[in-house]
Each structure stands twice: as C-alpha cells, then as structure tokens.
C-alpha positions, -999 to +999 in steps of 0.1 A: +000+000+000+015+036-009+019+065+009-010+080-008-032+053-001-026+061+038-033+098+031-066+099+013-085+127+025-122+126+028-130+159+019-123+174+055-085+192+060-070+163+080-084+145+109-094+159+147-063+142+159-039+151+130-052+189+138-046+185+175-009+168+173+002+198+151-012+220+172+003+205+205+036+202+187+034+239+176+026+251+207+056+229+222+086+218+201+091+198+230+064+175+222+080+163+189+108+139+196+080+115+215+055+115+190+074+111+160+082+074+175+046+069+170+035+089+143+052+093+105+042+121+075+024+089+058-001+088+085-016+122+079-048+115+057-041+150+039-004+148+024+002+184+031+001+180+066+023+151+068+045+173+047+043+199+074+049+176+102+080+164+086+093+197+076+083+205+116+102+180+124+136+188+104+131+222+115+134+211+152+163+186+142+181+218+136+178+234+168+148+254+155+121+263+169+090+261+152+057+280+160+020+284+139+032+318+125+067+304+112+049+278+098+024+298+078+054+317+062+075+286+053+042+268+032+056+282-002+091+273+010+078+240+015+055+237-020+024+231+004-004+256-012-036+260+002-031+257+038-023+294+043-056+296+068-057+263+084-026+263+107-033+289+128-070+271+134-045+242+150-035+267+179-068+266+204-074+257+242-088+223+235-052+213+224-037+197+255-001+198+249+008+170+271-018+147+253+006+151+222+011+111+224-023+102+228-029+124+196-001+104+176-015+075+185-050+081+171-037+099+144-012+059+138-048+039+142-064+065+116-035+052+092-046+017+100-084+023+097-079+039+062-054+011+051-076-017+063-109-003+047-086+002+017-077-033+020-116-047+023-125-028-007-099-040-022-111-078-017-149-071-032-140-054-059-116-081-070-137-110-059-165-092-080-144-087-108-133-125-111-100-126-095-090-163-084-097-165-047-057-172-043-047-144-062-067-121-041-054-142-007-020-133-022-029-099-031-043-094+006-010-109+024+014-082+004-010-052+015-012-061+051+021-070+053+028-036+037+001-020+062+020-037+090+053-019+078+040+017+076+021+019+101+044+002+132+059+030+154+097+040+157+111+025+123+144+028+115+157+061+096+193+068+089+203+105+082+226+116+057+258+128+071+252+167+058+219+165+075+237+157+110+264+186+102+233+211+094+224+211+127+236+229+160+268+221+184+251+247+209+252+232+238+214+229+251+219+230+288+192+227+316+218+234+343+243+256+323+280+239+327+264+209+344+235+193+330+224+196+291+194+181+272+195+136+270+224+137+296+223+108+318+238+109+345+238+084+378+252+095+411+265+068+434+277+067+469+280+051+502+252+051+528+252+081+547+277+098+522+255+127+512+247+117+477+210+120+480+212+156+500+237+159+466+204+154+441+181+172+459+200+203+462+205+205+426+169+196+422+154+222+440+178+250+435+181+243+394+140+248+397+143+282+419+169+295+392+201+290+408+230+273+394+234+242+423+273+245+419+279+283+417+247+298+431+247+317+405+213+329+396+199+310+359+166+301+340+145+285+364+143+243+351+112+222+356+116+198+380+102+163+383+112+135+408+101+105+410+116+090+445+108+048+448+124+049+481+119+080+502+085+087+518+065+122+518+072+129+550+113+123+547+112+146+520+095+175+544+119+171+574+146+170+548+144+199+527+118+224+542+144+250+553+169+243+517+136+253+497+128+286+519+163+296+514+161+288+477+127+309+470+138+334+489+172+340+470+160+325+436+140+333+409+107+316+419+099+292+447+103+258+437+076+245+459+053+255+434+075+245+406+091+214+410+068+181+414+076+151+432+060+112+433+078+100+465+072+069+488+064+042+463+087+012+450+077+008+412+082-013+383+095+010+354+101-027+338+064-029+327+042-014+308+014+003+335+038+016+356+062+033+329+030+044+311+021+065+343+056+082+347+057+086+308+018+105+318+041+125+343+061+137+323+032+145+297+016+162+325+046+185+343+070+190+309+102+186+329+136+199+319+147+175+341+140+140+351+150+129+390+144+092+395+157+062+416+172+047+433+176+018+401+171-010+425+138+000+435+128+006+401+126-031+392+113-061+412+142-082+419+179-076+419+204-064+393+227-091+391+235-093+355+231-076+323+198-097+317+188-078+349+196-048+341+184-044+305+145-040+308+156-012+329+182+005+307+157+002+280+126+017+303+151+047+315+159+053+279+124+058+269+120+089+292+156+102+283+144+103+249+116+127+258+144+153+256+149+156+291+179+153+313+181+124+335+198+121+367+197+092+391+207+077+424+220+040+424+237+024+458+280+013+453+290-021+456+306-032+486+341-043+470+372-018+475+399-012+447+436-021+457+441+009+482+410+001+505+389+025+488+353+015+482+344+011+443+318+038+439+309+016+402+263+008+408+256-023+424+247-052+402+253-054+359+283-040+345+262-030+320+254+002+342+290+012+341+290+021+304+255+035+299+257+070+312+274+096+300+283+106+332+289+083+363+297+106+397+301+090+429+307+109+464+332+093+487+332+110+523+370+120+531+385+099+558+404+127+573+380+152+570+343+144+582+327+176+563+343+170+534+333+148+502+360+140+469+332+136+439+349+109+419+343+094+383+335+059+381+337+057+340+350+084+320+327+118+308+318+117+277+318+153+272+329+183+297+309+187+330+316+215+355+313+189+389+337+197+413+363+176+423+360+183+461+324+196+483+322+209+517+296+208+543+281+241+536+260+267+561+243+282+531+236+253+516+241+218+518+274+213+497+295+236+483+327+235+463+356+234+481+371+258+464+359+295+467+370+300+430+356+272+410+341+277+378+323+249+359+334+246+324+316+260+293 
C-alpha cells in the first residue's frame, strides 16, 4: 500500500487528531521527539500535513524552533499551497499539549483504519471482478504485510551525514556547565555519604533559578522526581528549610514549581507503571527528570546484564523525551587495591558504560565535612562537577574551592 493510499482525504482538512498533534507540537517543540516514534508524514490523511509535520520536524532537528506563525510563512518554502488559513485554526485551548502522544497514537490507528478499509474494498472489488480466490489471498498478504510496515511505530531512519552537520553544536543546557538536554547521569555513593542531599539540592535549586554548583542565579528548570524509596514525610523534614532559602534567593519558589511522586517502590520494567511516569512527564514537561534509586525501580535484583536491560531500555524511553536524567543508584561493597570503596552501581556492569556521566561521592577519611566527587567511568563530554564539596552553612554542599568555575 503507498503512501498516498494512507493519506486519502475525505474531503475534511486532516483528521481531529492530525489537527490536535500539530497543534500540541506547535505550541511545544518539546512534544515532537516522543510522537514522532509513533507517528510518520504517511499517517496524515491530507499529504500536506504530513508534509508539514515532517518539515516540523527537520526544523526542530536543527535546533529550530518552530511556532503556527513560522509555519504559515515557510508553506511556499515548503511547495504546500492551500493551507495558508488552516494552521493557525490548530492553535486553540482544547489542544492539551501533554496529550501530544495520545494524539499520535490516534492519528497511527487513523492510518490503519484507512489502510484496512482500503484493503476490504480491495477484496470485493476483485472478488466481483473474477480474481481467483488465491490471487486475491496473495494480493491481501502483500497489503497487510505492507500496512503492518508503515504503520508500526519507531522504524528505523538513517540520516545523511550533511543532514547531522546542518544542525547545531550549541550546547542545550538545563543546568548551564552541568547538566544539558538527554544527559544521563547516575550518582552513586555510600550510605550516609550525602549523595542524596547531593540530588536534591540541585533539584530544587536548578527549579528556583540557581546554578546548584555556583549559586549563581539561571533560567529556572522544571523539575520532576520521581523517588521509589523515600516517603513524603522524609522529604518534608529533609528539605523544608533548603527550599525557603532557595525561594527566597532564587528566581521563583520551587515549591510551586518542582513536582515530586515520593514513597512508592515501582516497576518502570512494565508497561502500566512506565506508562504512568511517561503521563508525568506529559503532564509537568520537565527539563529534568530525578528518578531512583535503580534498584527499586525493578522487582528483583540487578545481578547481571539480563537484569539490568529491561531497565536501561525503560530509562531510555524517558531520556528520549528530551529531558535530562539524573539518578541515584547504591555502590558495591568491593574496594579497589588501596582500600577505597568502588563507587561503580551495584549489580550489571552494563550500568557502568550507559551513562554519560557516572559521579560518585566518597566521604574523606580525614576530614568528616568534606566529600571527593569521583568518576567511576570516563565523561563523555565536559561537565563543570567539582572535584572536592564541603559541608556548607548556606547550603548543603559547596565546592571546596571559593573559586571554582564549571566549564563552558
């Protein structure tokens, strides 16, 4: 079945959902990267506006942000004629930006409605016109099979290598210096060491708008965290008097602006419980993405690499919602030739070589305020961390030296 077998229009411009998905995606470029694993230009039932979602999306490939008025002036740039008045009808309150999957995915099983009523036609008329009942079986299995290719979510596209050197080497930071845009990034530590005092403080002062290294004021970052292990109540003793100081010296309060699902041990391995943190982050839009620790996040141990890939796999599916990822994971109990405790997650070595960034806090034996943040595998690119943190009066940890600057 071709592509303009899946478009046919029925005399309407597009579909309620195609309408609603460009919309959303206008309205947020955000929105784009997880629908377009769901959702290809050859499901639009009017060709023009799976020509706009496609141009949409090389736009935002680019580093370009895309709203309904751009769009309207780029039609004859794009050869789409006639559409001059319909995309700014896509930009309304009934468009829920964080339903922008739930639109791709009626917008796919449009696609397959069309291709299968396509397909049943297809078989009467034939039948009626003669055709050997095995030549129309035969005739069946190719368009199916051919339905069942187009239609299936996230298939496989290579760029060109000038299309990946169009676009931007910007650096698209959340936390400038520290944390950019798909960064993963696990933080590991002993018990007690700090690390999760570490997180939090970056969590809520990155949402106030203040760099958590520098304290330096920045854009504010949205904030969601999604703690398997620590109840409600731990978070309120723990952080009450870090988020007054932080709204008081920051650029918002980030009690209002930073969300948190605390208290309950999930399964981000199947399907219902990944669906609801995907619906999360539909809901809040983060920048950023706080969640752990890994071994709660699956029902049994992480012992080996079978272990551990369901949940590299689930944790990949969120990263690729353009957010930054940061998460807490417990150290192994071995120690390295000089006594020191190997700061590498518990469980697969598979963890070791999936971030891009793998911190861990060890507390200084001589010095009880004082933490070295070491790397357990190598950056992949430059991060501003600092080597050494000190119990701070300000705040919880602070750079142990007064003139550290993070890099970029």
């Amino acid at each position: 079945m071709s592509g303009d077998d899946l478009r046919r229009s029925h005399g309407t411009v597009g579909t309620e959902a195609e309408r609603n998905l460009l919309g959303a995606i206008l309205l947020d470029n955000r929105q784009y990267a997880a629908a377009a694993h769901i959702v290809q230009d050859i499901h639009f039932s009017d060709g023009r506006m799976g020509e706009i979602w496609k141009q949409v999306g090389l736009q935002i490939a680019q580093g370009r942000s895309v709203d309904a008025i751009i769009a309207t002036e780029k039609l004859d740039e794009w050869e789409i004629r006639q559409m001059t008045d319909e995309v700014i009808t896509w930009i309304r309150a009934e468009v829920l930006i964080w339903e922008s999957t739930e639109y791709a995915a009626a917008v796919r099983q449009g696609a397959v409605a069309r291709g299968l009523r396509s397909t049943v036609d297809m078989i009467f008329g034939h039948m009626r016109d003669g055709y050997a009942p095995d030549t129309v079986a035969a005739m069946v299995h190719t368009q199916i099979s051919e339905l069942i290719d187009t239609t299936r979510p996230d298939i496989m596209q290579a760029k060109t290598l000038s299309e990946i050197l169009m676009g931007s080497d910007d650096y698209d930071w959340v936390i400038p210096g520290l944390l950019e845009r798909m960064d993963r990034l696990v933080v590991t530590g002993p018990e007690g060491s700090g690390k999760t005092t570490f997180m939090r403080q970056i969590a809520i002062l990155s949402a106030a708008g203040i760099h958590p290294i520098t304290f330096a004021r920045i854009e504010p970052v949205q904030v969601l965290v999604v703690d398997a292990e620590n109840t409600e109540r731990q978070w309120r003793r723990a952080v009450r008097w870090m988020t007054k100081n932080a709204a008081r010296e920051g650029r918002r309060d980030p009690g209002i602006h930073m969300n948190i699902k605390a208290g309950t041990r999930i399964n981000i391995t199947s399907g219902p419980d990944l669906g609801e943190i995907h619906r999360l982050v539909d809901r809040h839009k983060p920048d950023v993405l706080f969640i752990g620790p890994l071994y709660k996040l699956v029902p049994g141990a992480i012992t080996n690499d079978d272990d551990a890939s369901p949940l590299i796999v689930a944790l990949d599916s969120l990263r690729e919602r353009n957010l930054a990822l940061v998460m807490e994971a417990h150290a192994g109990k071995a120690t390295d030739g000089g006594g020191n405790r190997n700061l590498a997650p518990r469980g697969s070595s598979a963890l070791l070589g999936w971030p891009e960034f793998g911190l861990g806090i060890r507390p200084d034996a001589d010095y009880p305020n004082f933490v070295d943040v070491t790397r357990w595998r190598g950056d992949r690119d430059e991060r501003g961390f600092p080597a050494k943190m000190m119990r701070g009066t300000r705040w919880p940890w602070e750079p142990f030296d007064a003139n550290y600057q993070p890099t970029h």
